[in-house]
C-alpha positions in Angstrom: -26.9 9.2 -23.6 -24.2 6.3 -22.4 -23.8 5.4 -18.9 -19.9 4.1 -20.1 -17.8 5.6 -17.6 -14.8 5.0 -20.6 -13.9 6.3 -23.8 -14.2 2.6 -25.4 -17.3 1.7 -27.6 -20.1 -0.3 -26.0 -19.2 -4.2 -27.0 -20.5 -5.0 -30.4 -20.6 -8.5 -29.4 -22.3 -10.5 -26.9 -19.5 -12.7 -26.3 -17.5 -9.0 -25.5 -20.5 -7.9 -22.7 -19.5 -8.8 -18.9 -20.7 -11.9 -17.6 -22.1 -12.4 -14.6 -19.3 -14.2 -13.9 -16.8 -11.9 -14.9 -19.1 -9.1 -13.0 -19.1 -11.7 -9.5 -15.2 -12.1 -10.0 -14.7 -8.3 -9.8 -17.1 -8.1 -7.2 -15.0 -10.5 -5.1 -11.8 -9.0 -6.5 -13.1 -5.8 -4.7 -14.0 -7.3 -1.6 -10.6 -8.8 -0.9 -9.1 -5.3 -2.1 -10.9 -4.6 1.1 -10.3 -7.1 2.8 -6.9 -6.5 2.5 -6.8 -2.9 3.4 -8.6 -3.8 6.7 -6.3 -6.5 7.7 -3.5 -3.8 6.8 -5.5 -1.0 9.3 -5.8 -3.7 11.9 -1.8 -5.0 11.8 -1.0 -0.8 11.7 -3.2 -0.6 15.1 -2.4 -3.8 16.7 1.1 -3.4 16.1 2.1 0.5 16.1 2.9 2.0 19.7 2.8 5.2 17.5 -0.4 4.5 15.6 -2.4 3.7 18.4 -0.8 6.7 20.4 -2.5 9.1 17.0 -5.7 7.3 17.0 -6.0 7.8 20.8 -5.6 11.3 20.1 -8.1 11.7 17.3 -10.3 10.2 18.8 -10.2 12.3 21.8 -9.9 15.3 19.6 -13.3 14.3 17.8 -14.6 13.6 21.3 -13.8 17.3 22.2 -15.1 18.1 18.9 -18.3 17.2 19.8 -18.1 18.5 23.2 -17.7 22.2 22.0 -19.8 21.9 18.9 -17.4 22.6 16.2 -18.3 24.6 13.2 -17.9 22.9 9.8 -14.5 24.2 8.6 -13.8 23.1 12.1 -14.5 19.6 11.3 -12.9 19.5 7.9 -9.6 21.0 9.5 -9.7 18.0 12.4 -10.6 15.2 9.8 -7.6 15.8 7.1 -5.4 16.1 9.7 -6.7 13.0 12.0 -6.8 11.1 8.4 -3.5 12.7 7.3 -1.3 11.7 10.1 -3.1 8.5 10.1 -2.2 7.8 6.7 1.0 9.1 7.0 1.6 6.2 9.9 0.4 3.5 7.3 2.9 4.9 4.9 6.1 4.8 7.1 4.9 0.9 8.7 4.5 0.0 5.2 8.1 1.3 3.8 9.9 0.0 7.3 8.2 -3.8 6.3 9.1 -3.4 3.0 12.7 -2.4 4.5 13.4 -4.9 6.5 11.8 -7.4 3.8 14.6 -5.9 1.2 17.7 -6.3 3.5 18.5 -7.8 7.1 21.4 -6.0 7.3 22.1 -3.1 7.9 22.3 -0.4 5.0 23.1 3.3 5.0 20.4 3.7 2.2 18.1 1.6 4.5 18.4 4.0 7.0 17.5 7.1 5.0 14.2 5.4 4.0 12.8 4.6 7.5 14.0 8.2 9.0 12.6 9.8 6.1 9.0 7.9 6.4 9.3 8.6 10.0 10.1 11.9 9.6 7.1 12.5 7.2 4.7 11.6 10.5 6.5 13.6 12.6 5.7 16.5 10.2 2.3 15.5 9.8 1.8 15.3 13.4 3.4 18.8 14.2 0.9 20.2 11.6 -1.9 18.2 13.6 -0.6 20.1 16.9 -0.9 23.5 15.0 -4.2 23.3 13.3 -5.7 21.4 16.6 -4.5 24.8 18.4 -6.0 26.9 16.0 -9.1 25.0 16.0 -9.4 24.2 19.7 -8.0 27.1 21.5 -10.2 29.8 20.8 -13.5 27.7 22.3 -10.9 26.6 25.2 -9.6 30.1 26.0 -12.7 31.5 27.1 -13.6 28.8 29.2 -10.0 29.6 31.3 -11.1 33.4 31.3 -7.8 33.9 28.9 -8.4 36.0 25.7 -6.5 36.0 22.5 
């Protein structure tokens, strides 16, 4: 059986096999990929009141997470929507650079794309609210002698 991960023929040809060059220059292809990505994560935080204002509360909902043992739905529930409104962030910082790279003036059509990006974390984080609520407020409840 193959290990080819494609629907193209093994190389006939050694001249067609990788290289351990060609093999070391995707290596270091994929390290910068990662590179960059990080140094992308690390401008979002560094430079996004809002950013930093969601990973402060992930992280303090993971914190709580841990406190009151979560189940694992639970979990999965908190981490898509941690990740979610996370990635959502890196979305609209990415289309306001790419914005203001485009145009420094301003443009109706301008506009429209940073409100919608914006708006697509507000949704995201209203979503965050409601599924934090239905994960977190029925191990809080009890605790304030308040049933559901």
């Amino acid at each position: 059986m193959s290990h080819h991960h494609t629907l193209e023929p093994p190389p006939r040809h050694a001249a067609d096999r990788p290289t351990r060059r060609r093999i070391d220059r995707r290596t270091s292809s994929l390290i910068a990929a990662f590179g960059y990505a990080f140094t992308g994560l690390q401008h979002m935080v560094s430079t996004q009141r809002n950013a930093q204002i969601h990973l402060l509360v992930g992280t303090c909902a993971v914190a709580l997470g841990f406190t009151l043992g979560l189940e694992r739905w639970e979990w999965l529930a908190l981490v898509l929507v941690i990740t979610l409104v996370l990635a959502a962030e890196g979305v609209n910082t990415a289309i306001e650079a790419a914005v203001d790279v485009a145009t420094s003036v301003r443009h109706p059509l301008a506009k429209i794309a940073k409100d919608v990006a914006a708006g697509t974390v507000l949704i995201c984080a209203i979503a965050a609210v409601i599924i934090g609520c239905i994960v977190f407020l029925p191990h809080l409840l009890p605790m304030l002698n308040v049933e559901l």
